[in-house]
C-alpha distance (Angstrom), angle and dihedral (degrees) to the residues before:
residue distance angle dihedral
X1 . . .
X2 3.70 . .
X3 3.75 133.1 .
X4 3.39 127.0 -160.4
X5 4.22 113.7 -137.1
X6 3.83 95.6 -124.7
X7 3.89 113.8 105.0
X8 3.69 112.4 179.9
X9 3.60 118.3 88.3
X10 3.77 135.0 31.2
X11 3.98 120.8 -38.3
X12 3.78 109.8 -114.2
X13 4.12 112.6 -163.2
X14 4.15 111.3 -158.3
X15 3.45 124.4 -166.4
X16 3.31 119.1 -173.6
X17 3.97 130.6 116.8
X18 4.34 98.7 -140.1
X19 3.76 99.2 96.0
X20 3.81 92.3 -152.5
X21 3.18 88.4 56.6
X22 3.79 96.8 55.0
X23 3.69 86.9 39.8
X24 4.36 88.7 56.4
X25 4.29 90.9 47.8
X26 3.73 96.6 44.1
X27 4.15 89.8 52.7
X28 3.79 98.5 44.7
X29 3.64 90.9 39.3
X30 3.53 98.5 46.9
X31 3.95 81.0 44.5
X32 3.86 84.7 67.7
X33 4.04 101.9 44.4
X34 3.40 97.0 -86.1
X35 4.40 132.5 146.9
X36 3.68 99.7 -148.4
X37 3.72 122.4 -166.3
X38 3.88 123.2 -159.6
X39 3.76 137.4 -146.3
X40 3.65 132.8 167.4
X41 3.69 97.0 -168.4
X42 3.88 130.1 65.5
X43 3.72 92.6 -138.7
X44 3.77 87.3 47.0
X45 4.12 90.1 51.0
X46 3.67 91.8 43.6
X47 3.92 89.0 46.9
X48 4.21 85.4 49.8
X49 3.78 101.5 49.3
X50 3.80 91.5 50.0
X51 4.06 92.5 48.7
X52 3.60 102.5 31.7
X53 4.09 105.6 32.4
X54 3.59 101.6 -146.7
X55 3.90 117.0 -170.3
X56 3.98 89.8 -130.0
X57 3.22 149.5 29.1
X58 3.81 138.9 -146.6
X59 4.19 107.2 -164.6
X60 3.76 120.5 -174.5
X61 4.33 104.4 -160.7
X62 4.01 92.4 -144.3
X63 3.51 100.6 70.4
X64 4.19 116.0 149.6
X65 3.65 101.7 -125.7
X66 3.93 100.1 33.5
X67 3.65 139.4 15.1
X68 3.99 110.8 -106.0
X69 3.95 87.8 -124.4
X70 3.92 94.3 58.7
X71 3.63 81.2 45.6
X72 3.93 93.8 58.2
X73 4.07 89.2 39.6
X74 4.08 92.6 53.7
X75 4.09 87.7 40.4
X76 4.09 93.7 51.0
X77 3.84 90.7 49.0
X78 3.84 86.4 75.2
X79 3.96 109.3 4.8
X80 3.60 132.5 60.6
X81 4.15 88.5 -170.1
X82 4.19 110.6 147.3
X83 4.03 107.6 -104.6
X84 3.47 123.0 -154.9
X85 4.18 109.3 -160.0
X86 3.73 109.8 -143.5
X87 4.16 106.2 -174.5
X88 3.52 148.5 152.8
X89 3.69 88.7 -137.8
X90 3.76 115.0 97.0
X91 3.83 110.9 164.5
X92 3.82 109.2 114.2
X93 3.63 93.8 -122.9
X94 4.19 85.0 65.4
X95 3.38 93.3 39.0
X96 4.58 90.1 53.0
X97 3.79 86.9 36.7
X98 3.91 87.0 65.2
X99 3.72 103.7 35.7
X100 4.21 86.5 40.4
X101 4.33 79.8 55.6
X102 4.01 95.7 55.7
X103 3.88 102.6 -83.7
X104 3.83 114.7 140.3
X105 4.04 105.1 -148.8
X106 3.99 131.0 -9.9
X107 3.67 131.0 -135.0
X108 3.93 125.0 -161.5
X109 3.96 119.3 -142.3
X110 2.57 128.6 -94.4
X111 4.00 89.1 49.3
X112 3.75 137.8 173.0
X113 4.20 112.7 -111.3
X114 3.75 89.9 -144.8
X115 3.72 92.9 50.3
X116 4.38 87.6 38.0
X117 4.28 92.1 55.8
X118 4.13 90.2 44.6
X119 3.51 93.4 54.4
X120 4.22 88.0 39.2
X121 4.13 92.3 50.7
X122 3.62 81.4 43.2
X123 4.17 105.9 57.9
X124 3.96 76.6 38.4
X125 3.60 91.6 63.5
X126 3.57 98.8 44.6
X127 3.61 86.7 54.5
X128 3.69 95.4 54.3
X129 3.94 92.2 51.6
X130 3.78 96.1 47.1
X131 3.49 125.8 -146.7
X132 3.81 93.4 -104.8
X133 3.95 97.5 73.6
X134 3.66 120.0 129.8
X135 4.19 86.9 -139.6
X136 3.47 115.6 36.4
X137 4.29 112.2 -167.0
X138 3.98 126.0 -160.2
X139 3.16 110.4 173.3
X140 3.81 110.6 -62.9
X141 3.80 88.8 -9.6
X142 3.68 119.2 97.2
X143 4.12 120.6 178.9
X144 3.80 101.8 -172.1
X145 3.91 92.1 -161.8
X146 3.97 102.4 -157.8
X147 4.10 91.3 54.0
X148 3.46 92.5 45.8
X149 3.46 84.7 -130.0
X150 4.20 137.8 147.6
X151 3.30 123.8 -158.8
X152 4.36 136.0 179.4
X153 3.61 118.3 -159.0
X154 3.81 85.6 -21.0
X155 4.22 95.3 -48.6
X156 3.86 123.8 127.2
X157 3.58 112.8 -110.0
X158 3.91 110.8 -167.7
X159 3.68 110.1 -141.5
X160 3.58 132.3 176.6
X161 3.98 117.0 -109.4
X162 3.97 88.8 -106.8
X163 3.80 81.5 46.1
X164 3.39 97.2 54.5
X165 4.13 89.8 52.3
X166 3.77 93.6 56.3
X167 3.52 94.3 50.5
X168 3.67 96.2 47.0
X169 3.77 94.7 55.0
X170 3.20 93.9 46.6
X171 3.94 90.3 49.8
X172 3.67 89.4 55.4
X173 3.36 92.9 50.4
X174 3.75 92.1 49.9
X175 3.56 117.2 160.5
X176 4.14 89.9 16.1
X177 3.67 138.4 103.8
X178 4.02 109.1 -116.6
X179 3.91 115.2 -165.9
X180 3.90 117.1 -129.7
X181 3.46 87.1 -105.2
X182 3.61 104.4 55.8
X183 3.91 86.5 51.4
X184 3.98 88.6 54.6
X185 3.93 94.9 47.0
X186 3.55 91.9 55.4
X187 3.96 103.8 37.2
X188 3.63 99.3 36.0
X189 3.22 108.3 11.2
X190 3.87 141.7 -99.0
X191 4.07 94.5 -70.2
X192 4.61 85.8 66.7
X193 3.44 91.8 58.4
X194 3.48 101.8 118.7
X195 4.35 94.4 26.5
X196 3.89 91.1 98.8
X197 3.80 92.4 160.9
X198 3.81 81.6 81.3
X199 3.36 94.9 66.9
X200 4.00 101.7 50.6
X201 3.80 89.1 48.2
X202 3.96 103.0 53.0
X203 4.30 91.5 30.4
X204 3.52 84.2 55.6
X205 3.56 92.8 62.0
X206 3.56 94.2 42.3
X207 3.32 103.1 52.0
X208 3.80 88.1 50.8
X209 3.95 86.0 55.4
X210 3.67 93.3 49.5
X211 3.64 93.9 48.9
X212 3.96 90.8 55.9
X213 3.61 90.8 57.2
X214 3.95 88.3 53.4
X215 4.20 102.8 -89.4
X216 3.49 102.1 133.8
X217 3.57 117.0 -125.0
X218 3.44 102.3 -104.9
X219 3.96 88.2 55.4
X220 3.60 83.3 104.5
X221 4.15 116.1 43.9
X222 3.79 132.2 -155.8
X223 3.50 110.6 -134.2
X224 4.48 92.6 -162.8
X225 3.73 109.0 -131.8
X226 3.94 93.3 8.1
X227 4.05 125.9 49.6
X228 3.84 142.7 -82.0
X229 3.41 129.2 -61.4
X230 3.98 111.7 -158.1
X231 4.42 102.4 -148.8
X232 3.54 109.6 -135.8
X233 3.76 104.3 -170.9
C-alpha cells in the first residue's frame, strides 16, 4: 500500500488495480487537501481500511482477486466507512447490487472529477451528521423526526404518516442513491420489497407537496432502474 506524504485533510483509501486511474484520484484529491492511500488489490484495500481507518473510500468492482461487491459485503460486516463505487459497469442491476451491499453512491467510468469530489464531500457529510439525528437538514428541507414534522425554508408541509416515512429516509440518506428496495424495507416493511409501483405513486404526491412549499422539483431525483436520491445542496 502506498501513502502519499501530505497530512492535512481527510484520508481517502482507493482501491482499484488501473494505475492511471490511481494516478488521476490521488492528483485531484490531493488537489483538494486530501492524504490518499492506494491499493490495487481487494485483499490489500480490505487489509488498509481496517489498519489505517480512512474516512472514505474509493472502490473500483473489477478488482483481480475479488469482486468489488464482496469487497463492500466483508467491509460493512465491521465498518460503517462512506464508499464511493467507481466502475465500468453501468447496468442498474450493478449499480443496486452495490448500493443493496453497503456502498453509499456509484460513479460510472469514465467520470467527471468535479462531479467524483461532490458526490465524495457529500457521502462524507452524511457520515458526519449520522443517521440517528432527531433533525435531519438538506438543504432547505428539514425533517424534525420526534414532531413528525416537515418543513421547507421554515414552512409546514402536511404530509401523510406514510409520507412522512418516505421523506425521512430519504433525508437520512441525503445526498445518496437508495434502491427501491431499501425504501420498501423500511416504509412498509421487508414483505414490499420488490412492489416498486408503491413508491412512484405516493413520491409523486410528495414531491408535488414539497414543491408547493418551495422545494424545487428536482429536490428529490429518480435514479431509472435503481432508487431516489434526495439533493441536499
Amino acid at each position: 500500500m502506498k501513502s502519499e506524504s501530505r497530512k492535512s485533510g481527510a484520508t481517502v483509501l482507493v482501491i482499484d488495480d488501473e494505475t492511471s486511474v490511481r494516478r488521476m484520484l490521488r492528483y485531484a484529491l490531493e488537489g483538494q487537501g486530501y492524504r490518499v492511500l492506494e491499493s490495487s488489490t481487494a485483499e490489500e484495500g480490505l487489509s488498509g481500511a481496517a489498519t489505517e481507518s480512512p474516512d472514505a473510500v474509493v472502490l473500483d468492482l473489477g478488482l483481480p482477486d475479488l469482486d468489488g461487491t464482496e469487497v463492500l459485503r466483508r467491509l460493512r460486516e465491521w465498518s460503517a466507512v462512506p464508499v464511493l463505487v467507481l466502475s465500468v459497469r453501468e447496468e442498474p442491476d450493478d449499480k443496486v447490487g452495490a448500493l443493496d451491499a453497503g456502498a453509499d453512491d456509484y460513479v460510472t467510468k469514465p467520470f467527471d472529477t468535479v462531479e467524483l469530489l461532490a458526490r465524495l464531500r457529500a457521502i462524507q457529510r452524511r457520515a458526519r451528521t449520522g443517521e440517528a439525528a432527531p433533525v435531519l437538514v438538506a438543504g432547505d428541507l428539514e425533517v424534525d423526526v420526534p414532531a413528525h414534522a416537515v418543513r421547507v425554508r421554515g414552512r409546514d408541509v402536511k404530509l401523510s404518516p406514510l409520507e412522512f416515512a418516505l421523506v425521512r429516509v430519504l433525508a437520512q440518506h441525503a445526498g445518496r442513491i437508495v434502491t427501491h428496495r431499501v425504501i420498501l424495507r423500511e416504509v412498509w416493511g421487508p414483505q414490499a420489497e420488490e412492489q416498486s409501483q408503491y413508491l412512484r405513486v405516493h413520491l409523486t404526491h410528495v414531491r408535488r407537496k414539497l414543491a408547493d412549499a418551495g422545494l424545487a422539483q428536482a429536490g428529490i431525483v429518480n435514479e431509472p432502474g435503481i432508487g431516489y436520491r434526495l439533493v441536499s445542496s
